[in-house]
C-alpha positions as CSV (number, residue, x, y, z in Angstrom):
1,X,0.0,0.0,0.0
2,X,0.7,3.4,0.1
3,X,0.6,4.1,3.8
4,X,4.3,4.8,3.8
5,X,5.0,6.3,1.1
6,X,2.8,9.8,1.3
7,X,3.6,12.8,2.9
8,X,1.0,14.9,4.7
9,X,0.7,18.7,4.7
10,X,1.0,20.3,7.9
11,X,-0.3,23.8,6.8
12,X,-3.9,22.5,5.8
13,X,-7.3,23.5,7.2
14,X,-10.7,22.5,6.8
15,X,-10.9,23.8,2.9
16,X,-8.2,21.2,2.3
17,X,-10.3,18.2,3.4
18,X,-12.8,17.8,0.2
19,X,-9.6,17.9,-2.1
20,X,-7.9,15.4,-0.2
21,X,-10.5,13.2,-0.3
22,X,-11.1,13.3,-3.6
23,X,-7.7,12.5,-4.6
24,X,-7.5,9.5,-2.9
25,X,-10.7,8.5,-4.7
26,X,-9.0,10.0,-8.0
27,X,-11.8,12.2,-8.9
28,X,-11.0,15.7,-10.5
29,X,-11.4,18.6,-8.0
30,X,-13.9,21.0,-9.2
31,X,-12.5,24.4,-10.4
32,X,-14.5,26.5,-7.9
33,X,-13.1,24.4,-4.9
34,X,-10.2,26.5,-3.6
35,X,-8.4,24.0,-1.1
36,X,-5.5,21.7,-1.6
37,X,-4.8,18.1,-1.3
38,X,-3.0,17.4,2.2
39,X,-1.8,14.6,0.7
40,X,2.2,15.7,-1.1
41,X,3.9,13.4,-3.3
42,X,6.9,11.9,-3.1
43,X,9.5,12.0,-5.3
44,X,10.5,8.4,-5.1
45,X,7.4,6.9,-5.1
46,X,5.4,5.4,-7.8
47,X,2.9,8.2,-9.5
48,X,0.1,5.7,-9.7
49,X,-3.4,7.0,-7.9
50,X,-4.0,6.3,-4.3
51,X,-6.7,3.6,-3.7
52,X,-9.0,3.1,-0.8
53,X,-11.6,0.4,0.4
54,X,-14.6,1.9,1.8
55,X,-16.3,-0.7,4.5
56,X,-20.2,-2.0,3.1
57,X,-22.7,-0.9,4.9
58,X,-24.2,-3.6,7.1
């Protein structure tokens, strides 16, 4: 996995949140949307989207 291999903002605030989320679901943030991802790349990682498992509802 990935858990390793990110490193996490520590300037973010509550703006930052929705774009973090939705790249780790690797959906485009909208334009409007004026936060940033937390979430800041590594250069010696692979560049390949972050996945995640959701639990089912039960």
């Amino acid at each position: 996995g990935h858990g390793n291999d990110i490193s996490l903002r520590e300037d973010g605030g509550l703006a930052d949140i929705a774009p973090t989320l939705l790249q780790i679901l690797n959906l485009e943030q909208p334009a409007a949307m004026t936060g940033r991802s937390l979430i800041e790349p590594v250069s010696n990682v692979d560049p390949s989207p972050l996945s995640a498992r959701l639990p089912l509802p039960v």
